[in-house]
RODO-2510 file (C-alpha; in nm, 4 decimals, decimal comma):
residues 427
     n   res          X          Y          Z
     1     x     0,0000     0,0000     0,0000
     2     x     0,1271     0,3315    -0,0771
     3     x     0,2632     0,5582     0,2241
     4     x     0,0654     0,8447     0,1064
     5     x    -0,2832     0,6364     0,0575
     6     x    -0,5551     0,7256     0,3563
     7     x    -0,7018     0,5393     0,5792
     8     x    -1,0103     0,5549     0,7212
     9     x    -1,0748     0,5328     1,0596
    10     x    -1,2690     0,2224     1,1427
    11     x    -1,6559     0,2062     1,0783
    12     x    -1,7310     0,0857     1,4258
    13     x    -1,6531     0,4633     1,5676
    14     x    -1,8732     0,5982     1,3196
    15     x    -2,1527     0,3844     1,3880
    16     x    -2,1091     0,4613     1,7586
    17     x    -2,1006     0,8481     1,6905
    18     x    -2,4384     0,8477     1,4589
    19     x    -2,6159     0,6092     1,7422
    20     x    -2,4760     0,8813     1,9772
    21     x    -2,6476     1,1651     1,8063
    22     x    -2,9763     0,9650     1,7262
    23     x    -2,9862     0,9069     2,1054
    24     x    -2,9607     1,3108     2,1622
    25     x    -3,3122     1,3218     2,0105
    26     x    -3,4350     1,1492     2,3084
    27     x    -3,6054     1,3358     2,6002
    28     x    -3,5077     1,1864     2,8992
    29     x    -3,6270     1,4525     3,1178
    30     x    -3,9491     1,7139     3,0351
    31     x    -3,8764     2,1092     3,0636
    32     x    -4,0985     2,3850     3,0705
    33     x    -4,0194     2,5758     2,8352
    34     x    -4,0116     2,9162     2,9417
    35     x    -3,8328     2,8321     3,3060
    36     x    -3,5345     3,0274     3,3858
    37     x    -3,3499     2,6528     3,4478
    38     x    -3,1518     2,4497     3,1859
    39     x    -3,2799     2,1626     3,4150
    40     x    -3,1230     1,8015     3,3378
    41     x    -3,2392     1,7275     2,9309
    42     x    -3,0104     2,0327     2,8295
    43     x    -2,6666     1,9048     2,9963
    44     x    -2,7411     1,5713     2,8577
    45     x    -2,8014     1,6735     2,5219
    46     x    -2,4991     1,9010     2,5210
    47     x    -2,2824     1,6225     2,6528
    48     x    -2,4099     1,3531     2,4191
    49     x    -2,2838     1,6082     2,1362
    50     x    -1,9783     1,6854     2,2439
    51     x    -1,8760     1,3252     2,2949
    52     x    -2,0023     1,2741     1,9337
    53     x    -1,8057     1,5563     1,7998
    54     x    -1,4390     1,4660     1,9982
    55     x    -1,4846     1,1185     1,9004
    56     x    -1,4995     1,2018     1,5044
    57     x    -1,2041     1,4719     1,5901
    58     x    -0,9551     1,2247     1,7242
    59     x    -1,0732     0,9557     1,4720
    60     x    -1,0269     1,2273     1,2084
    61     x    -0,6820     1,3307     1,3063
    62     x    -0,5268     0,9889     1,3506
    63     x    -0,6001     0,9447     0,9554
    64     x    -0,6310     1,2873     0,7853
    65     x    -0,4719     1,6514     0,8184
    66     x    -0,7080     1,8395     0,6493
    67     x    -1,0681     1,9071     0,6218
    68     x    -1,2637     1,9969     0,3551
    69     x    -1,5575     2,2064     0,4550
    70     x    -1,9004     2,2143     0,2395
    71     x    -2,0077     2,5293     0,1377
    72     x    -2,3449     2,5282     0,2728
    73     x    -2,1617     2,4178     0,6054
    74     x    -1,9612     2,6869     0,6342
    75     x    -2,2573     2,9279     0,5617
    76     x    -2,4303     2,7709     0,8843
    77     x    -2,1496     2,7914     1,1015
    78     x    -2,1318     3,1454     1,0570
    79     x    -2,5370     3,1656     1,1352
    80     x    -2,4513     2,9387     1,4174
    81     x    -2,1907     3,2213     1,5390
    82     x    -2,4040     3,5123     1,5565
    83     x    -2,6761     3,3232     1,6627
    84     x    -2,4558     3,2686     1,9708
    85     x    -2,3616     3,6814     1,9895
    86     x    -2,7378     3,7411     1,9955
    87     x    -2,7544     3,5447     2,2617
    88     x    -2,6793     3,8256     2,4948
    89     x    -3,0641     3,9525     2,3939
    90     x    -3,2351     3,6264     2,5401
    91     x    -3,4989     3,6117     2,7745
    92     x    -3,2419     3,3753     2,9213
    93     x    -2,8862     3,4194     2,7984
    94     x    -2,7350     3,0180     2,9087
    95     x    -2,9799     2,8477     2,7517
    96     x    -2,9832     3,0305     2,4175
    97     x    -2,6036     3,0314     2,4357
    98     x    -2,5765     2,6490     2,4903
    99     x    -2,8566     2,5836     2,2062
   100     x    -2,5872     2,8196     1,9795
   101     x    -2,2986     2,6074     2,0291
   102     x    -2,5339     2,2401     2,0223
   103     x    -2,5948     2,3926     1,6587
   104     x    -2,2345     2,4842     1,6146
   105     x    -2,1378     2,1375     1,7186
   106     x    -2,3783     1,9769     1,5069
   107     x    -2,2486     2,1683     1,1732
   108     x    -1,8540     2,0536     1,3283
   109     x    -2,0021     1,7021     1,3468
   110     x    -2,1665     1,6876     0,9967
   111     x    -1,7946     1,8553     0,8757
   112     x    -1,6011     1,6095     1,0339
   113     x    -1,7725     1,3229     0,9357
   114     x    -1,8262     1,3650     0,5666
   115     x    -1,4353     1,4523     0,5604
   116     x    -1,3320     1,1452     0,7690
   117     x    -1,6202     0,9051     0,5832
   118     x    -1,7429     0,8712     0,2710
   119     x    -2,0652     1,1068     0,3249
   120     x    -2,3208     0,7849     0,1883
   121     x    -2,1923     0,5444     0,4900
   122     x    -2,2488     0,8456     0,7467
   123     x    -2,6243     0,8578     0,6053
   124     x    -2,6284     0,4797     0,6156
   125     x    -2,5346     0,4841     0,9850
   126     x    -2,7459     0,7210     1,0805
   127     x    -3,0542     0,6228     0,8999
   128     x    -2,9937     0,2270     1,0663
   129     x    -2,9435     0,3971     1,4202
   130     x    -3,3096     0,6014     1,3986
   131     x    -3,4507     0,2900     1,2551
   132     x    -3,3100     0,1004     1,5978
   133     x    -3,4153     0,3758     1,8713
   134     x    -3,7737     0,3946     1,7067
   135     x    -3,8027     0,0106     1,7304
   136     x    -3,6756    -0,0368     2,0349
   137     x    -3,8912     0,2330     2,1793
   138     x    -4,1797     0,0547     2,0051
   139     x    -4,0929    -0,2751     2,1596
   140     x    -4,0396    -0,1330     2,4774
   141     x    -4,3494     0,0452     2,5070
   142     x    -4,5571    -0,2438     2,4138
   143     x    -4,4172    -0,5037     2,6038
   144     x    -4,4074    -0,3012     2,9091
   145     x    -4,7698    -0,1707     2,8690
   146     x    -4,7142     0,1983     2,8308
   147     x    -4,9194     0,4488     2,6844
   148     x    -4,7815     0,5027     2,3298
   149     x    -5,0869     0,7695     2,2415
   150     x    -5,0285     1,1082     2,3307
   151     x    -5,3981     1,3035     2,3567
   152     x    -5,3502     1,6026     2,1742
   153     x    -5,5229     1,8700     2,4591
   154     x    -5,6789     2,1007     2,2029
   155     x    -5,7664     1,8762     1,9420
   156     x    -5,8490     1,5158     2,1244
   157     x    -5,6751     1,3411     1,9219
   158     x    -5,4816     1,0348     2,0049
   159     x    -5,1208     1,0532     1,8542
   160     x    -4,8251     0,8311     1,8434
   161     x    -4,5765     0,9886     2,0694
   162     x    -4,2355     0,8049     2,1424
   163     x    -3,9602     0,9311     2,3854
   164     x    -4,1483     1,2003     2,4794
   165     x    -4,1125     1,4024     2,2085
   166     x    -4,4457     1,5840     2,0523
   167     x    -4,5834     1,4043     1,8179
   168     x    -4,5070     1,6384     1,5406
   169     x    -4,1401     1,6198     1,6038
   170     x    -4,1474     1,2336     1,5813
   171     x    -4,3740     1,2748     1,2499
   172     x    -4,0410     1,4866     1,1285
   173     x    -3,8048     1,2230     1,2548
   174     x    -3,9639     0,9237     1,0620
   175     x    -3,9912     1,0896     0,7324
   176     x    -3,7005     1,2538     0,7201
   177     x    -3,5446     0,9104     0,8221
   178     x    -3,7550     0,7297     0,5052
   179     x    -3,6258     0,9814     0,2778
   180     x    -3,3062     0,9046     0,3732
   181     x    -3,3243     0,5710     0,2929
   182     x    -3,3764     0,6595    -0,0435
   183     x    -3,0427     0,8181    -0,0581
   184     x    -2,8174     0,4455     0,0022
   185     x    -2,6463     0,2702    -0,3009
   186     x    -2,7779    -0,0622    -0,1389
   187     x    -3,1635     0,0223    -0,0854
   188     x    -3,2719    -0,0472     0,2937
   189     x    -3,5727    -0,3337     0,3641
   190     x    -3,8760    -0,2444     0,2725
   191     x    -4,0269    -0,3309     0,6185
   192     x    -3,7724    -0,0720     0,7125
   193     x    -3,9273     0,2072     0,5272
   194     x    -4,2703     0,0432     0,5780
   195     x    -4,1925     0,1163     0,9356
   196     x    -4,1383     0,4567     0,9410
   197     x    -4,3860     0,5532     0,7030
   198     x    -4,6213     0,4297     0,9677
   199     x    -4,4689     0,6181     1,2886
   200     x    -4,5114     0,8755     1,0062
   201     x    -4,8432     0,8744     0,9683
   202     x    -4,9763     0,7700     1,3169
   203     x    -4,7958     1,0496     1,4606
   204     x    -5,0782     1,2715     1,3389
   205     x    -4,9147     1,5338     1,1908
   206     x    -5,1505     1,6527     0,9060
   207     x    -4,9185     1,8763     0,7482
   208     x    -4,6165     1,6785     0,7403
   209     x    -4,7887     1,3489     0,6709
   210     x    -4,9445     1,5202     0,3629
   211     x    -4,6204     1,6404     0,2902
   212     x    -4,4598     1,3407     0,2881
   213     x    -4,7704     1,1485     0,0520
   214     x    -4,6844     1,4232    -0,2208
   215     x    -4,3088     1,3575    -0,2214
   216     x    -4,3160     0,9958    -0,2338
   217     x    -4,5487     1,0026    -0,5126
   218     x    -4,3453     1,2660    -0,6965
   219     x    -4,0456     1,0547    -0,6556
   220     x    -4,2148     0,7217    -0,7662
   221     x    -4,2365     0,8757    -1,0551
   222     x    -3,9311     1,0326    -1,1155
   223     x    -3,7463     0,7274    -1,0048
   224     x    -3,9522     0,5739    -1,3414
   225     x    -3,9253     0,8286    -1,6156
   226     x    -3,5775     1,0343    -1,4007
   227     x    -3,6461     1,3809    -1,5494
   228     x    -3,8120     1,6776    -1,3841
   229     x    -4,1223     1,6999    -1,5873
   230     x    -4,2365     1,3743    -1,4111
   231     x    -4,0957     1,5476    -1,0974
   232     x    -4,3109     1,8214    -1,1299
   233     x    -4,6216     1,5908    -1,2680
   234     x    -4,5991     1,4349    -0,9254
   235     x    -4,6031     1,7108    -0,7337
   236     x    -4,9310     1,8272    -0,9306
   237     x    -5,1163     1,4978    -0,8896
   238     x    -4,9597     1,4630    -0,5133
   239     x    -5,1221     1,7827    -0,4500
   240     x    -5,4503     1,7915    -0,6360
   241     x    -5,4790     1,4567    -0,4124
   242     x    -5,4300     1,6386    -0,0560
   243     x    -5,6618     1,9447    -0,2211
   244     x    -5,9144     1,6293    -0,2652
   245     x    -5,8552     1,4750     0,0528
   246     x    -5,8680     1,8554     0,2640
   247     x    -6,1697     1,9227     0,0793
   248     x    -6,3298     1,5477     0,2424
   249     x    -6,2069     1,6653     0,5617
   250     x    -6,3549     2,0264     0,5371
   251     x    -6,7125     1,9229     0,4364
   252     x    -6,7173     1,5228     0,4658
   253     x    -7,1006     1,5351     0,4749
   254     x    -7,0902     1,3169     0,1419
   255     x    -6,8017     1,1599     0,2133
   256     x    -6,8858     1,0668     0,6215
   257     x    -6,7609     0,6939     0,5967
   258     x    -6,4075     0,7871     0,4069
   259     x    -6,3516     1,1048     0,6782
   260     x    -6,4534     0,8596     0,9800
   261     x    -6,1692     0,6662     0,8763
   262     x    -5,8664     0,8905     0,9841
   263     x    -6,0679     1,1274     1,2241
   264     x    -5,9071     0,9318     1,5435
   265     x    -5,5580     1,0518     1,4294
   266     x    -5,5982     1,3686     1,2109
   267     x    -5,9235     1,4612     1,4377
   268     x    -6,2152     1,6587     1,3163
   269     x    -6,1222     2,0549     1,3812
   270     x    -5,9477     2,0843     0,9994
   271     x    -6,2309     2,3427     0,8688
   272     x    -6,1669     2,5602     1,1821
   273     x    -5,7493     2,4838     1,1579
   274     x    -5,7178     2,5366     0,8046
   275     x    -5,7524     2,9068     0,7879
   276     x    -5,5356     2,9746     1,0565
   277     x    -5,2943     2,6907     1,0203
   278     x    -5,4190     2,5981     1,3505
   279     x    -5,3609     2,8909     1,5358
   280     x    -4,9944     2,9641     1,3724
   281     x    -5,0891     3,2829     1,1775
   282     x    -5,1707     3,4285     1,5398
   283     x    -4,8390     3,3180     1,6451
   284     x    -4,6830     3,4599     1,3182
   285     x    -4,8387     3,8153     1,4048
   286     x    -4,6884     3,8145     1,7733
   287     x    -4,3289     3,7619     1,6244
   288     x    -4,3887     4,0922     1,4594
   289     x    -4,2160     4,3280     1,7073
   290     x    -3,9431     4,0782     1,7568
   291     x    -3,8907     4,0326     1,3834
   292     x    -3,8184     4,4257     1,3855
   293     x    -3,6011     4,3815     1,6608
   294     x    -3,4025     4,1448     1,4369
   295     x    -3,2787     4,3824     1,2112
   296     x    -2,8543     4,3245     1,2830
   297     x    -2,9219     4,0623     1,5514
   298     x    -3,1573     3,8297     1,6779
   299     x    -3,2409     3,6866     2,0419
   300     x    -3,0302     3,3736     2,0352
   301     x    -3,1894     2,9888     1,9642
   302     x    -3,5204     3,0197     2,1496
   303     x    -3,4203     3,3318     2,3150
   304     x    -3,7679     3,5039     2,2034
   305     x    -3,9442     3,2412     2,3439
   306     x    -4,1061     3,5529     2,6355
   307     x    -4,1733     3,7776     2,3075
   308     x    -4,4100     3,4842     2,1295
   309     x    -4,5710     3,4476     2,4348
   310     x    -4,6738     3,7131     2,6094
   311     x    -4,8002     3,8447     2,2307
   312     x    -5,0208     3,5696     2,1229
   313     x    -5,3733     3,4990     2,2419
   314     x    -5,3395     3,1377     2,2178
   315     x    -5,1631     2,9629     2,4911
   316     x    -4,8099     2,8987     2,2927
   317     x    -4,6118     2,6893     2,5429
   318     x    -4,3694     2,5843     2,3831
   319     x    -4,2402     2,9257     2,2519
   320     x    -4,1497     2,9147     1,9734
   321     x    -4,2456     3,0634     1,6217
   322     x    -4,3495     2,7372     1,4122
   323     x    -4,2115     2,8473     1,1179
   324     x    -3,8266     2,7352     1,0455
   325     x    -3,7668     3,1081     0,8122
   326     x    -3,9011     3,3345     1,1480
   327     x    -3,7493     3,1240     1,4155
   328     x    -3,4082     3,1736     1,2200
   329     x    -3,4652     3,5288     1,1901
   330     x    -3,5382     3,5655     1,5673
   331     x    -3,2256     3,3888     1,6540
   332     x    -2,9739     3,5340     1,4563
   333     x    -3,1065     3,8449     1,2408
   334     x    -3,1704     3,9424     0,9096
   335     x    -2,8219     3,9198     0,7833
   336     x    -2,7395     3,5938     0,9627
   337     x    -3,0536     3,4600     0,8094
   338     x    -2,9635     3,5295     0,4268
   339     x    -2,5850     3,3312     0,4776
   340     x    -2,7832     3,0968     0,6209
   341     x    -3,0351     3,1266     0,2737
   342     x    -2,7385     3,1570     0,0279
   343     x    -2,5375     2,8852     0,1620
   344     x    -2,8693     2,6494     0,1139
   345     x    -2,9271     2,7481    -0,2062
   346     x    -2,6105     2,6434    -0,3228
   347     x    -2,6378     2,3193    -0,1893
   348     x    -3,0043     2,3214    -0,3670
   349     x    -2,8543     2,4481    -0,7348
   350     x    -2,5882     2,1177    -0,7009
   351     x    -2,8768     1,9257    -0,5895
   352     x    -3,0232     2,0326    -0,9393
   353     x    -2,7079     1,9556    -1,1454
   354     x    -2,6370     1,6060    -1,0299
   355     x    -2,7697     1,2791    -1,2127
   356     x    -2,9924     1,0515    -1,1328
   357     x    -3,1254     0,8834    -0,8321
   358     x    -2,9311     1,0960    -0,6373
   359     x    -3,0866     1,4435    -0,7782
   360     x    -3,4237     1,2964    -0,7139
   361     x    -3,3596     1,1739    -0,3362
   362     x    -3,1958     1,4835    -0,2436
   363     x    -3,4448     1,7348    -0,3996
   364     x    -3,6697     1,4878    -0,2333
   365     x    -3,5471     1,5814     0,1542
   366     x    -3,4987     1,9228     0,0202
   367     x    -3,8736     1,9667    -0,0573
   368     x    -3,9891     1,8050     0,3046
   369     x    -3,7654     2,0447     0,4902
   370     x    -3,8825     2,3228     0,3094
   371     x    -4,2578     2,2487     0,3390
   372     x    -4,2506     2,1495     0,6689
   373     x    -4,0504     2,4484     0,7343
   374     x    -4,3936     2,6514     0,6991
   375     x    -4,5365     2,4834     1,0375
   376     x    -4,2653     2,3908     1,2223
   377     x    -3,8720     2,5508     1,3014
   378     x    -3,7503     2,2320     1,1624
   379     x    -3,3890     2,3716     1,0689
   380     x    -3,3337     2,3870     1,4720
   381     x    -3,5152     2,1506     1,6474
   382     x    -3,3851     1,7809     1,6870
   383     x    -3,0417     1,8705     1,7181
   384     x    -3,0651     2,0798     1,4277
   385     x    -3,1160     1,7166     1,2367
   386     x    -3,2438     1,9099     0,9266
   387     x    -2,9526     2,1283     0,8854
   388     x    -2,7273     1,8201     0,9642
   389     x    -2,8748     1,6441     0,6442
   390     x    -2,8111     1,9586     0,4174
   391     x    -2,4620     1,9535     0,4944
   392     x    -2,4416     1,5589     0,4518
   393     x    -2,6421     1,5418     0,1394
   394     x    -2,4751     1,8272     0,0164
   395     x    -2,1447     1,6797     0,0972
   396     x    -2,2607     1,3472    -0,0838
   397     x    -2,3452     1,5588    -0,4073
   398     x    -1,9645     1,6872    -0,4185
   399     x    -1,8476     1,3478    -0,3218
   400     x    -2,0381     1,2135    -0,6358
   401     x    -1,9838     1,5127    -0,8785
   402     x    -1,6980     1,5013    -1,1726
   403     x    -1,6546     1,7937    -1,2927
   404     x    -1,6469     1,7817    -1,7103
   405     x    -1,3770     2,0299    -1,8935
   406     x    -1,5552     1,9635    -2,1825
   407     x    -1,8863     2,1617    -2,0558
   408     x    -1,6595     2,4104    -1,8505
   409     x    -1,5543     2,3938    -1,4574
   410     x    -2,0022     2,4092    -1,3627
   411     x    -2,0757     2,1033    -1,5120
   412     x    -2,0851     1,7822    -1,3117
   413     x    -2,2177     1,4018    -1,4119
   414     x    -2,2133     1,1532    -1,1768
   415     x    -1,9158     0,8624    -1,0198
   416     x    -2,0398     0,5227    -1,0490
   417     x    -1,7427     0,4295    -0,9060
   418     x    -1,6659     0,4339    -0,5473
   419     x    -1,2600     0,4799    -0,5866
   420     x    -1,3199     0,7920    -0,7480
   421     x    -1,4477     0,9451    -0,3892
   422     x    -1,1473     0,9331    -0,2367
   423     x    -1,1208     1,3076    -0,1855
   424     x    -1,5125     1,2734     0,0495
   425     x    -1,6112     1,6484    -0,0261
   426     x    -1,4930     1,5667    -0,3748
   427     x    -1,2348     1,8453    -0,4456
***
């Protein structure tokens, strides 16, 4: 072997790191809130990270002396940054700073990684470590009798909730996680994605588990005709389907014994949510004077939490914005927000100019971030797991571009080939 060929460090540390980070999504311990106390969930999250991140360090720099940072990563590490200044505006100043640098640790995690690993086998790992957690939380709960339905108190509904995270947070989890799968050379078992399709949609999320209906059947057909005309053929018939199926909910007086069928989950309050997005445009309208505040800074991760509050007429307690654009604004600013913007667009526009399966997966997770961005501050929340997968996927896309002279420095097709990714960012 050649004294100047790399090595990677062994797969068994990576597989330990992504279990370590899937097990940060866990809530071991319930917080309210808007308490001036980290309490116990914080340190352990924090912790969990920072094991995750020196463990990839030292594997890294036994085997490698440089990394090679993503774009779009180093566009959210600089968000991450001021997110952290602003932190000095927070209704509480520790906890905002600590959620700064779990983001900041997150984007050094997702760096790290994709430079020490090829970027697919850090998806791979992750995707089979979320599979595990869910199922053994399943299990668990079954066998030892627990209540796995969480009853939604404004809605009644009876939702799949799983270590004690809302039920629209573990809707997020399990699709993101089935769109992943999507993204592995060696396709994962369908009773896999089965799986999480169903945590998907018994976690009672309408929006998201609409969402995710559209995208799958945009990409089933993409994946058969692999151009974006089908792409966008899917989308239409994906959504003239949830107009069809919002329109039963609405006014399911002909329709009584199809509505009846999903009314335990999705519950029977749409008419009354659907113009308000249930209750988030009042939200929205509270973050108004702390959007103007924003101008240069924000308040820090979930340092407006006091703002949202005290403004809305609903009883918000959880705090935050439930909208991914204005909870990034109200953490780091206008300015922080467009790097943030511009370094995702980049990844989006390679996203666009790769080939293949891989173009259609990534748009795919792409598209569910984005639309469930419109009800939910998905870019932060689970250990910033969304922004974690635009660095990886993004990462991936480099790993698998070539770049062509013969259509100029911009164009890229993609490596069959697995020994052609020995640079991982692919520079």
């Amino acid at each position: 072997m050649s004294p100047n060929r790399r090595i990677r460090p062994s797969p068994r540390t990576l597989f330990f790191a992504m279990l370590l980070y899937a097990v940060s999504f866990v809530k071991f311990f319930d917080r309210d809130p808007l308490s001036a106390q980290v309490g116990q969930q914080g340190p352990i999250e924090l912790a969990l990270l920072v094991t995750v991140a020196v463990t990839l360090i030292v594997a890294f720099h036994r085997h490698f002396g440089k990394l090679v940072v993503a774009p779009s990563a180093k566009a959210f590490l600089v968000f991450g940054a001021i997110a952290m200044v602003s932190s000095v505006f927070s209704f509480y100043p520790l906890l905002s700073l600590a959620k700064g640098l779990s983001f900041i640790l997150v984007c050094t995690i997702a760096i790290v990684a994709s430079s020490a690993y090829k970027p697919d086998r850090v998806i791979k790992y992750l995707y089979y470590s979320i599979v595990m957690i869910l199922g053994i939380e399943l299990a668990v709960g079954i066998v030892g009798g627990r209540p796995l339905l969480d009853i939604d108190d404004y809605s009644g509904r009876a939702r799949l909730s799983l270590f004690g995270l809302h039920p629209t947070l573990l809707g997020e989890l399990s699709a993101v996680t089935l769109l992943l799968g999507f993204l592995l050379s060696k396709r994962p078992p369908l009773c896999y994605q089965v799986f999480l399709f169903a945590v998907a949609i018994a976690s009672g999320s309408r929006a998201g588990a609409t969402l995710l209906v559209v995208i799958l059947l945009a990409m089933l057909l993409a994946f058969v005709w692999r151009n974006l005309r089908s792409v966008a053929l899917g989308c239409c018939l994906g959504s003239l389907f949830a107009c069809m199926f919002v329109g039963i909910r609405v006014n399911d007086r002909p329709f009584v014994d199809i509505a009846s069928i999903d009314r335990p989950l999705y519950g029977d309050t749409l008419a009354r949510d659907l113009p308000t997005f249930n209750g988030r445009t009042d939200v929205w309208k509270a973050a108004t004077p702390a959007l103007a505040h924003s101008v240069f800074l924000g308040y820090g991760l979930g340092g407006a939490r006091d703002v949202l509050v005290n403004n809305t007429s609903w009883d918000w307690e959880a705090g935050d914005s439930h909208n991914a654009l204005i909870d990034l604004i109200l953490a780091g600013g206008f300015p922080a927000v467009l790097i943030f913007l511009l370094g995702w667009a980049g990844a989006v526009r390679r996203a666009f100019r790769s080939r293949g399966s891989l173009r259609i997966a990534a748009l795919a997770i792409y598209a569910y971030i984005v639309g469930f961005g419109i009800v939910a501050p998905n870019l932060t929340n689970l250990q910033a797991l969304s922004t974690f997968l635009i660095i990886m996927v993004d990462a991936m896309i480099c790993a698998n571009v070539v770049l062509s002279p013969a259509r100029g420095p911009l164009a890229g097709v993609a490596a069959t080939s697995e020994d052609s990714l020995e640079n991982p960012i692919g520079t």
